[in-house]
C-alpha angles and dihedrals in degrees: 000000000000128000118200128321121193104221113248111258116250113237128216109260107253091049119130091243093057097046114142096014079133100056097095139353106012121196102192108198130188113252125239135220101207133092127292117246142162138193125200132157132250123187109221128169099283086058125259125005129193107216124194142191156188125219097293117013142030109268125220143176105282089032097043117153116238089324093298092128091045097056091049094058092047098116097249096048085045089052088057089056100047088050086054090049099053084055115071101277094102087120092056138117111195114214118191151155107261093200111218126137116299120152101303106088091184116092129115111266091249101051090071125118091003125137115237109195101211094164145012117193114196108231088202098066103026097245155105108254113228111248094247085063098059108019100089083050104054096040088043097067086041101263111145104243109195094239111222101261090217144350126233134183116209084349111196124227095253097053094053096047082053086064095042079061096047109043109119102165121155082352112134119242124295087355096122121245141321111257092266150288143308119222124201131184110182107186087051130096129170133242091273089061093252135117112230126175120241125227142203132185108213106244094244093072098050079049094062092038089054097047088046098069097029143227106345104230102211124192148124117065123321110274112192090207097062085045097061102042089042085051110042095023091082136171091252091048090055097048102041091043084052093052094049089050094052093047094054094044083058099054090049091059099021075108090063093044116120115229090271091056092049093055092048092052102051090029128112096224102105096202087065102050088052093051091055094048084056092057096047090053093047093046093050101034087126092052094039110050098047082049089045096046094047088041104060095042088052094055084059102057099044102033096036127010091088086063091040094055095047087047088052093040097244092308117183106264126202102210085197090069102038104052074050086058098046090051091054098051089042086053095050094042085053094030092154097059091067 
């Protein structure tokens, strides 16, 4: 019925494709720190088949993706989707939070390798479905769906900064609050054509990254290239680029694990799973600071630079000296790692 579909990236809310996200009918969603996943169905010739995906690929059983496909072809899970699928979401391509451990450290013990569904877009008719659309689907064959946390129409800057400060979902108890919100407009499209989501990190956390790495001593003439890799190489790119590296690293090698590793890795202890992905860090370092360094510079260039250039007002730049720039902010942001 569907093949894969790489989920839209969200965009930071003030960029020029989300423009105008605000204007209307505003659901404003916690944001997760997990890893993205999606699950839609094919009919082959040994009848259905529940496919299932990261970010970027179709997962199977020998290139899962921290044991997600494994938990949706656990009988019970199967048997969701199946459910989904009768129907009428045969169309459908699920998109959700895995949640297995990212940065944020915060969240409450069982809210662990679970899948959160936060959007369904209808492959039949080329679009996100509104919450309200699938959400009595999804909740009705026993699936956790992340519930808007409010609603907003013509929602200002400042209110919805206020929410990104205040989001505490799945965090345990006096633990402070999740890395942001989520904001959908779903009778909005941009002025591609395309509907884009839009983001925002709550202040607090540019805050620690800021005091982590101390006051910034500026001086000699204005380089476009250091503005734009000091800009767009943050503290949250660089994490989230490293995770995704070490995952996929593990997957790659969960064949060689002994049985303790194994357990770590499907487990629920938090503190296990983080010491494994330590290992597996130390083990692979050659391998993962030559992917961490291209990388990041690649999602530049191909996330960021359009908005970059229109910020700077088409300016000359030296790619040389850029791709310099945005070494050195990824080597200070995993400092330990060099």
């Amino acid at each position: 019925m569907s093949s894969f579909r790489k989920y839209d990236h969200v965009e930071r809310l003030g960029h020029s494709d989300v423009e105008g996200l605000s204007i209307g009918d505003v659901y404003v969603f916690p944001k997760l720190d997990g890893t993205n996943a999606s699950v839609w169905f094919d009919f082959g010739c040994n009848g259905l088949e529940v496919c299932c995906g990261s970010r970027t690929r179709k997962l199977s059983r020998t290139a899962d993706n921290a044991g997600f496909y494994e938990w949706v072809h656990s009988r019970e899970n199967w048997n969701k989707f199946f459910e989904i699928c009768r129907s009428g979401g045969e169309h459908w391509t699920v998109y959700g939070e895995w949640l297995v451990p990212h940065t944020l450290k915060t969240y409450r013990a069982d809210a662990w390798r679970r899948f959160y569904v936060f959007d369904v877009y209808d492959n039949s008719k080329q679009r996100y479905l509104g919450y309200d659309e699938y959400e009595p689907t999804i909740k009705g064959v026993g699936l956790d769906v992340i519930e808007p946390l409010c609603t907003f129409t013509n929602p200002s800057d400042e209110q919805l900064q206020r929410e990104a400060e205040q989001n505490t979902y799945l965090i345990l108890d006096g633990a402070g609050c999740g890395e942001g919100i989520v904001l959908k407009n779903y009778y909005w499209h941009n002025q591609f054509g395309r509907q884009p989501w839009a983001k925002i990190v709550r202040n607090e956390f540019k805050e620690e990254n800021k005091r982590a790495f101390g006051t910034t001593v500026k001086g000699g003439e204005f380089q476009v290239e250091a503005a734009i890799a000091e800009e767009y190489v943050t503290l949250e790119l660089v994490k989230k680029t490293r995770s995704k590296i070490v995952t996929a690293i593990m997957n790659d090698e969960e064949a060689t694990y002994s049985l303790e590793d194994k357990k770590a890795r499907l487990g629920s202890d938090y503190d296990e799973y983080r010491a494994l992905r330590k290992r597996v860090e130390e083990r692979h370092r050659g391998q993962l600071i030559p992917r961490l360094l291209g990388t990041v510079y690649h999602e530049v260039i191909t996330e960021e630079l359009w908005e970059a250039v229109k910020k700077h007002k088409d300016p000359t730049i030296d790619f040389k000296k850029l791709k310099a720039h945005c070494i050195m902010w990824t080597k200070k942001y995993a400092a330990d790692l060099f």
